[in-house]
C-alpha distance (Angstrom), angle and dihedral (degrees) to the residues before:
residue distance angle dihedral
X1 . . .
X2 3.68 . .
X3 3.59 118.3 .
X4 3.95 79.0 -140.4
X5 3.61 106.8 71.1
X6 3.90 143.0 88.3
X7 3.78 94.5 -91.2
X8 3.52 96.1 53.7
X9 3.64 89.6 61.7
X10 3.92 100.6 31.8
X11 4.21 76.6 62.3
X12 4.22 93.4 61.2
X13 3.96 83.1 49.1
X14 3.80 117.4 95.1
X15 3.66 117.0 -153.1
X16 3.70 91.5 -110.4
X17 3.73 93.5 66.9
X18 3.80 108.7 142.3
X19 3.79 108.8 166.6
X20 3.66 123.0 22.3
X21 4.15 112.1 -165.8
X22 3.33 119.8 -179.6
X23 3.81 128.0 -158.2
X24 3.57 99.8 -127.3
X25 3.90 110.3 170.8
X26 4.04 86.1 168.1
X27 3.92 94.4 -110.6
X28 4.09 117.9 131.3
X29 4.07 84.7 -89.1
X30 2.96 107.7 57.6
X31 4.42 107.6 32.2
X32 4.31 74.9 52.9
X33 3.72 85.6 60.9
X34 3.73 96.4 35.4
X35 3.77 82.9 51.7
X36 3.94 100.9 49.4
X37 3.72 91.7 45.0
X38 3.95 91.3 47.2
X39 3.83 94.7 58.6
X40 3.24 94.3 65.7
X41 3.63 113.9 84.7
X42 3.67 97.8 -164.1
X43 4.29 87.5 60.5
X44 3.98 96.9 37.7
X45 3.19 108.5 80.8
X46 4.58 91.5 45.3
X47 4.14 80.3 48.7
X48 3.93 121.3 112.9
X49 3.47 124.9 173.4
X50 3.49 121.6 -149.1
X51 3.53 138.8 -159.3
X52 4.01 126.7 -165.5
X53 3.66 121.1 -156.4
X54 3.71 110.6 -166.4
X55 3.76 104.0 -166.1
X56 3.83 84.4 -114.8
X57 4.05 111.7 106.0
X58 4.00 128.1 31.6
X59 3.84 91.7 -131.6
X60 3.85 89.6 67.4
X61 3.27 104.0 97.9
X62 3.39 88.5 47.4
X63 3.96 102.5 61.8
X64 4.02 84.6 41.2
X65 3.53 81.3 65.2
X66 3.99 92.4 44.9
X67 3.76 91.4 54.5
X68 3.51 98.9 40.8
X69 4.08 82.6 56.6
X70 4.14 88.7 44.8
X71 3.85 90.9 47.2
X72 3.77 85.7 52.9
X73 3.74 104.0 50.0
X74 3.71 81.5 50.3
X75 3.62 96.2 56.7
X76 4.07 94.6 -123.4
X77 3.67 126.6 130.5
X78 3.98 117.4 -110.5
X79 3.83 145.4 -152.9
X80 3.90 130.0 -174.5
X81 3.72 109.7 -158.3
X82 3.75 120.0 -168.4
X83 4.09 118.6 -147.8
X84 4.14 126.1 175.5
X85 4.18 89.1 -123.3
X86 4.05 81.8 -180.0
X87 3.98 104.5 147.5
X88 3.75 119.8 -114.1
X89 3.96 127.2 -129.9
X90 3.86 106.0 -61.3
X91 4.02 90.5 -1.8
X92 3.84 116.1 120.0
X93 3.85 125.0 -127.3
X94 3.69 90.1 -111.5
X95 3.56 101.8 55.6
X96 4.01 85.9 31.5
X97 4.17 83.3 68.4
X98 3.66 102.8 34.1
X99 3.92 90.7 56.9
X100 3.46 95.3 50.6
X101 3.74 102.2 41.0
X102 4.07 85.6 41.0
X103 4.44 86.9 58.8
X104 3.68 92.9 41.3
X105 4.15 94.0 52.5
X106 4.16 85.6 37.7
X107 3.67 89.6 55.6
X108 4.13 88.7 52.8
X109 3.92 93.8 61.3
X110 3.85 131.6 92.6
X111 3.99 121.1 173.7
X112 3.08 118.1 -68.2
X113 4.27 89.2 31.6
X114 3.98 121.3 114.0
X115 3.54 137.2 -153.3
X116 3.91 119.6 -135.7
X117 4.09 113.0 -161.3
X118 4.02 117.7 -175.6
X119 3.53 96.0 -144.8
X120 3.63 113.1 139.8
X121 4.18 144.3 -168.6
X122 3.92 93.1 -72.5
X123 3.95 88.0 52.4
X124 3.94 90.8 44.0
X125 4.01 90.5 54.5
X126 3.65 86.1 40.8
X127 3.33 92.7 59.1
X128 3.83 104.1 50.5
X129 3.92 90.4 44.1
X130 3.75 86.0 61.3
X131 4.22 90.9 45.4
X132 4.18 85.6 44.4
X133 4.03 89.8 51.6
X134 3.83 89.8 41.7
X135 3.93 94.9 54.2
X136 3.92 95.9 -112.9
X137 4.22 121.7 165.3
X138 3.35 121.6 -127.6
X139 3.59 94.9 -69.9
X140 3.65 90.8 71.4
X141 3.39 96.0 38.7
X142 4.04 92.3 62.4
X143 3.93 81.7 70.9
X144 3.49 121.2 -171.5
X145 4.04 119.4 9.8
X146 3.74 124.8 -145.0
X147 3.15 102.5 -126.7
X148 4.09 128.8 5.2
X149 4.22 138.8 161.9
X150 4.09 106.4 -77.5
X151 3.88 107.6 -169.7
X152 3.81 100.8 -60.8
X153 3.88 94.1 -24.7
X154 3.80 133.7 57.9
X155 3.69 132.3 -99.2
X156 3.43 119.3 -140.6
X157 3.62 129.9 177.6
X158 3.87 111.4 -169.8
X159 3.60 105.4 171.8
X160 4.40 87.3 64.2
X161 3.83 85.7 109.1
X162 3.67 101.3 43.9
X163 4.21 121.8 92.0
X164 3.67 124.8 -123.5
X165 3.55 91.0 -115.4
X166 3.54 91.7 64.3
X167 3.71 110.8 50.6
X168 4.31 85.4 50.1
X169 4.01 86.1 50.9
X170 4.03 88.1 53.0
X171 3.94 85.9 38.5
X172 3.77 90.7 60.1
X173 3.91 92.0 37.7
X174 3.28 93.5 63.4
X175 3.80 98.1 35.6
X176 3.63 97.0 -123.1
X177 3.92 136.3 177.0
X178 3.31 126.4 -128.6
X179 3.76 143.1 148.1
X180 3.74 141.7 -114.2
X181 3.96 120.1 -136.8
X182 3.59 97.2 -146.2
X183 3.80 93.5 -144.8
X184 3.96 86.6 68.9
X185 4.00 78.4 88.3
X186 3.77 102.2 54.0
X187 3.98 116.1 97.9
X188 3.95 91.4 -153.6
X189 3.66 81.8 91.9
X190 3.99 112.4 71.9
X191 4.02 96.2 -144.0
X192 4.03 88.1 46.7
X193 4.04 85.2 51.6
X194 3.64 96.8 54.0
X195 3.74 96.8 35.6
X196 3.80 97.0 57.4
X197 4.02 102.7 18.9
X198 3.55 107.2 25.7
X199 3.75 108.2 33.4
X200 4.00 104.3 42.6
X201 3.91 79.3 63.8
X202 3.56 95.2 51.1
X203 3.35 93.4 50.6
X204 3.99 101.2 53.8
X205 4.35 81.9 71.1
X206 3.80 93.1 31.7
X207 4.01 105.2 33.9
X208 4.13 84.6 162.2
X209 4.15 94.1 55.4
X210 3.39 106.1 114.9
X211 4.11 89.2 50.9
X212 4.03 86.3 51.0
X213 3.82 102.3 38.2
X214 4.17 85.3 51.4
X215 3.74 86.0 47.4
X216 3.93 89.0 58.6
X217 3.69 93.7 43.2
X218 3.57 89.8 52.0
X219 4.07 94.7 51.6
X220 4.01 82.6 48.8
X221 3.96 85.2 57.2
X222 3.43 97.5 53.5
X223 4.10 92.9 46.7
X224 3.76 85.4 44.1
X225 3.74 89.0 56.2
X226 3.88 95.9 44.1
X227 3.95 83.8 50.6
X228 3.77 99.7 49.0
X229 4.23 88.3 46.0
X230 3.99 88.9 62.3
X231 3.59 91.7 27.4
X232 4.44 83.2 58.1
X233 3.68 91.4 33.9
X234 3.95 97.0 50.0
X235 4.14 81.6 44.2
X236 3.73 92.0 72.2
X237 4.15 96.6 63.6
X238 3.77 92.3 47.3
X239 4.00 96.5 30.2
X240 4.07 124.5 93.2
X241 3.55 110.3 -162.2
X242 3.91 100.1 -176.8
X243 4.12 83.0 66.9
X244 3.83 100.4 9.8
X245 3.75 97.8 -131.9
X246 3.44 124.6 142.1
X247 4.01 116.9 -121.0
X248 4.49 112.6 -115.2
X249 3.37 93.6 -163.0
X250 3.85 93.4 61.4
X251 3.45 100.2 53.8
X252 3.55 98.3 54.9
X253 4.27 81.4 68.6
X254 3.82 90.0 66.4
X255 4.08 135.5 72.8
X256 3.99 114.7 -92.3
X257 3.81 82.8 -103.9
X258 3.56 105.4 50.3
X259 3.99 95.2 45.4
X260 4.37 82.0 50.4
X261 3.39 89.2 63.9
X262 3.45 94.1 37.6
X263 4.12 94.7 54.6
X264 4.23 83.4 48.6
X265 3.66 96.4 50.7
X266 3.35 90.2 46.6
X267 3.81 104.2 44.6
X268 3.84 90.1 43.4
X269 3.86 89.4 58.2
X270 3.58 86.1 61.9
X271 3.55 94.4 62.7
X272 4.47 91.2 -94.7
X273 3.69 110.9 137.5
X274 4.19 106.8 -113.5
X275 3.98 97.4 -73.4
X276 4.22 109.8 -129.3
X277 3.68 114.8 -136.0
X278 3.97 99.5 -84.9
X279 3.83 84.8 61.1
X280 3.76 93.0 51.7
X281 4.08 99.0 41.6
X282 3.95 79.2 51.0
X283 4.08 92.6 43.7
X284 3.96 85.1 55.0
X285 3.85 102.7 32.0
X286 3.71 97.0 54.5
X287 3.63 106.0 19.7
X288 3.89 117.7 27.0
X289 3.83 88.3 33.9
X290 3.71 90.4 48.3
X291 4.16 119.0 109.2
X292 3.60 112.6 -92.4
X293 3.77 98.0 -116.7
X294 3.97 90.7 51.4
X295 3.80 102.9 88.3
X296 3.54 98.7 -148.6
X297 3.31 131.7 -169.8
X298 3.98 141.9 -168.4
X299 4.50 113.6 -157.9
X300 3.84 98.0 -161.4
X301 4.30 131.4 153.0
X302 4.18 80.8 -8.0
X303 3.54 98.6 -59.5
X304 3.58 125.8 115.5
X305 4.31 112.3 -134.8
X306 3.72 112.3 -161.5
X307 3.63 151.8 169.6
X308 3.40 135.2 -133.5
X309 4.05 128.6 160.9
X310 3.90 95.8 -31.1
X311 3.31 96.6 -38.6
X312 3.98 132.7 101.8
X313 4.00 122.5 -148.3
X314 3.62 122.6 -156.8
X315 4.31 105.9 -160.1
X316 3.75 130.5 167.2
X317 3.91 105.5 -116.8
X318 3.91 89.4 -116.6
X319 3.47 94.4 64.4
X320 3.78 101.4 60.6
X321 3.74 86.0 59.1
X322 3.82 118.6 124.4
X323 4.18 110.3 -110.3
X324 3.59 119.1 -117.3
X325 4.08 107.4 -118.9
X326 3.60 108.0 -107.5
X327 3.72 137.7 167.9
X328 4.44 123.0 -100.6
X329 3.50 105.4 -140.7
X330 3.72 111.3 -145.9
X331 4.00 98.0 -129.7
X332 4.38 87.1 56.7
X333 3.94 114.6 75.8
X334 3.67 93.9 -177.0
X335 4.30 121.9 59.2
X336 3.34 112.7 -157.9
X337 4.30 103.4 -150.0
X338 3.93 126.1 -152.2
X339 3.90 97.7 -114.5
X340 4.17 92.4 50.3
X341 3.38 106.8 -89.9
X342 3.86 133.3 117.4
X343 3.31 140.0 -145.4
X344 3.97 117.8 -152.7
X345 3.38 126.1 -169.5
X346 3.90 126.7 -149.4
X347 3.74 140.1 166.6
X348 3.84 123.6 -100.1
X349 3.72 142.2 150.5
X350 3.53 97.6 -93.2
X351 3.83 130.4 21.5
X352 3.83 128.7 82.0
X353 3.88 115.3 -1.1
X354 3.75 104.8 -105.4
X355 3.52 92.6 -148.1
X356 3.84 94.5 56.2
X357 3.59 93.8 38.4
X358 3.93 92.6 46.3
X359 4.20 91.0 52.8
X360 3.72 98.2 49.6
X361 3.81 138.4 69.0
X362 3.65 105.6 -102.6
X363 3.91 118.8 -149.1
X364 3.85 128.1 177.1
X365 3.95 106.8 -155.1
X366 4.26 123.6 165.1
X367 3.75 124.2 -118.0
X368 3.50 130.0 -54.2
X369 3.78 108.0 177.4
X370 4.29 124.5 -100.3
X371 3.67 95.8 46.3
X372 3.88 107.5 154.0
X373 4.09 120.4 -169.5
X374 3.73 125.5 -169.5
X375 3.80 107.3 -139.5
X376 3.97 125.7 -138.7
X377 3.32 111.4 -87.5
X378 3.94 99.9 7.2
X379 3.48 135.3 107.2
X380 4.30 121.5 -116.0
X381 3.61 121.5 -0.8
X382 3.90 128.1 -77.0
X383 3.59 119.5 -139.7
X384 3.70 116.3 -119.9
X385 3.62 97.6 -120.2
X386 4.34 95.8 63.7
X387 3.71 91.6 37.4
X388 4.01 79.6 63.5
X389 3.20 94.8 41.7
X390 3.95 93.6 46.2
X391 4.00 88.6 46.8
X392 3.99 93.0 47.6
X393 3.67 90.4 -128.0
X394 3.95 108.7 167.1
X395 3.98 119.1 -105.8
X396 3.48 93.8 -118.8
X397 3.77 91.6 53.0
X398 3.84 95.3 51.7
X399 3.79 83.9 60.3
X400 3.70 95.5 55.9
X401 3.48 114.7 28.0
X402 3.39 106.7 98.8
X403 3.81 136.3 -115.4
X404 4.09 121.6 -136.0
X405 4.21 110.1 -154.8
X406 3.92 119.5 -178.3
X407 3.75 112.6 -134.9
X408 4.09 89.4 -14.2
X409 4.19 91.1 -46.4
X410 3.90 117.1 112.0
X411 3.64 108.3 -105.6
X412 4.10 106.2 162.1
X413 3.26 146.4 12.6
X414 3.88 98.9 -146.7
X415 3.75 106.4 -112.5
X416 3.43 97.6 -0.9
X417 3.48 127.1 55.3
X418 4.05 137.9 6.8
X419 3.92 115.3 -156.9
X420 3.69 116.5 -119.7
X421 4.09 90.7 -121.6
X422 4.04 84.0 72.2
X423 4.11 105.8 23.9
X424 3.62 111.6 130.6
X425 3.62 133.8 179.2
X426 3.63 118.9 -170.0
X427 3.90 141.8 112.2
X428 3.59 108.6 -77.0
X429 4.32 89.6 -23.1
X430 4.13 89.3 107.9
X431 3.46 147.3 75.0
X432 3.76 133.9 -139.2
X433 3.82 120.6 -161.7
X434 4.19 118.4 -157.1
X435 3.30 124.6 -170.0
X436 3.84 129.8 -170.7
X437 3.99 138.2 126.4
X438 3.94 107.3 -44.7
């Protein structure tokens, strides 16, 4: 059987499929996909079709309008989203456009949903050309996977076994329509260069490279895969998950290379893109080699990398953000806070008195400096700063985490500490606040 045909994809599907989108820019790759996936009545009424205008050429709007007619004649439902794919400082076009079409198609997807992407064997050897010339490990040499998370869907991309040659054969077949982004042809773009300079050359000696060049990447997967399993199991001795940091002292007991992989596994969990080996000499230079009572700190990709007491936090930069004071509504058990957090509130058998916290105005506010808190129990009250200090809770995190007063008087420290005005203990009589990343 063909790796291009409806069964090959109807086998990636689970039966719990809800939403099928499909990248559909209108090229030959993507209307064959749209077209496969749309002959099968079981799929075509989950499929939508989406189009991505990045803000980039003046025809846009004009093969939106071509796909929206294609989507039609197949009977399929379609969206147009619009994203500024404008390049940063020191970020290239390409990357520039994948990242933005990549959050506008996340931001589409509920469980259950999946992905489809057209890209094919060409694109796959492509692809780990451009890691090879760039100096990537074998993680970037695996290239593209079949099938990997997408926001809360899936993405799948089913044609990644399937040759160029093919999908334009089926194309012509079927007597399709598609059109041709003019820019394909301009070698200011590195994949452009090697797809219609460098590669037709290669190919006169090697006629079979894209079937051997996918081969490699696909050996590079499977070592990838062996290397992130010990790289997630040897996570969980030197891993914290109440505070997510990742233990100094630990490292120092494996090779240069193993604690390497280590750091990227770990920092790529958080959300970092896979650090290169500059990052890392700078990661242990300047802040695992740092003194202790430094407080360094790295600001890279827009996360924040820091150190505290043998220990190294990885944080979006968002999320060390002061809140905004706002007020907790008594008919809401869950705050939503400015800098991403949450606070959720739940009954217990010891906490907050429900009947105090239930008659006042209840406002969650950040830090000021001088707060004092008499503990349960405990005699005099403790300023905020050496209860911190006593509880080893990062400076950053004393700055953030917020505070919970009763009719203006401090009641909580959310996750930490209840005052002993308000400390309850009875069946079902308290409350218990949590508060972690929403």
């Amino acid at each position: 059987m063909s790796d291009l045909s409806c069964q090959t994809i109807s086998a990636l599907l689970s039966a719990s499929c809800r939403k099928l989108y499909i990248a559909y820019s209108g090229g030959v790759d993507s209307h064959v996909l749209l077209h496969l996936c749309a002959s099968q009545a079981a799929l075509n009424n989950k499929i939508v079709a989406v189009y991505v205008d990045h803000g980039l050429h003046a025809a846009a709007a004009e093969w939106g309008e071509h796909c929206r007619q294609q989507a039609g004649k197949l009977g399929v439902e379609f969206r147009m989203l619009q994203v500024d794919a404008h390049p940063h400082a020191g970020e290239s076009p390409e990357a520039a456009a994948r990242d933005a079409r990549y959050k506008a198609l996340q931001s589409l997807l509920q469980a259950d949903d999946v992905l489809l992407l057209a890209q094919h064997r060409e694109d796959q050897m492509e692809t780990l050309l451009l890691q090879l010339f760039r100096g990537a490990g074998v993680s970037g040499l695996a290239g593209m996977p079949t099938a990997n998370p997408f926001g809360k869907g899936q993405m799948l991309r089913p044609l990644l076994n399937v040759a160029k040659r093919d999908i334009q054969q089926y194309a012509q077949v079927h007597n399709l329509q598609w059109v041709e982004d003019p820019s394909n042809q301009s070698a200011d773009f590195d994949r452009n260069y090697l797809r219609n300079d460098i590669i037709p050359l290669l190919k006169q000696r090697w006629p079979s490279l894209d079937k051997t060049v996918a081969r490699s990447a696909g050996h590079c997967g499977d070592a990838a895969l062996m290397i992130d399993a010990w790289a997630e199991q040897a996570l969980q001795t030197v891993y914290d998950p109440q505070d997510g940091s990742l233990a100094i002292a630990s490292l120092s007991d494996m090779t240069t290379v193993q604690s390497s992989y280590l750091l990227r596994h770990w920092l790529h969990r958080n959300g970092f893109k896979r650090p290169s080996q500059a990052v890392l000499k700078v990661l242990r230079e300047q802040l695992i080699g740092a003194r202790d009572d430094a407080l360094p700190q790295l600001f890279m990709q827009g996360f924040y990398i820091k150190k505290y007491r043998q220990k190294l936090f990885c944080m979006p930069a968002e999320r060390l953000h002061k809140i905004q004071p706002k007020v907790w509504t008594h008919q809401n058990g869950r705050v939503l806070l400015s800098n991403g957090y949450s606070l959720n509130k739940r009954s217990a058998s010891f906490g907050i008195d429900k009947q105090l916290w239930d008659a006042a105005v209840v406002t969650v506010a950040p830090r000021q400096g001088g707060e004092r808190l008499q503990l349960p129990g405990r005699a005099g009250h403790h300023c905020l700063k050496k209860l911190y200090q006593a509880a080893a809770i990062p400076p950053w995190e004393r700055e953030i985490r917020p505070l919970i007063y009763l009719d203006d008087r401090l009641a909580a420290v959310a996750g930490l500490w209840v005052a002993d005005w308000v400390w309850c203990k009875a069946e079902d009589g308290c409350y218990s606040l949590d508060w972690h990343v929403a």
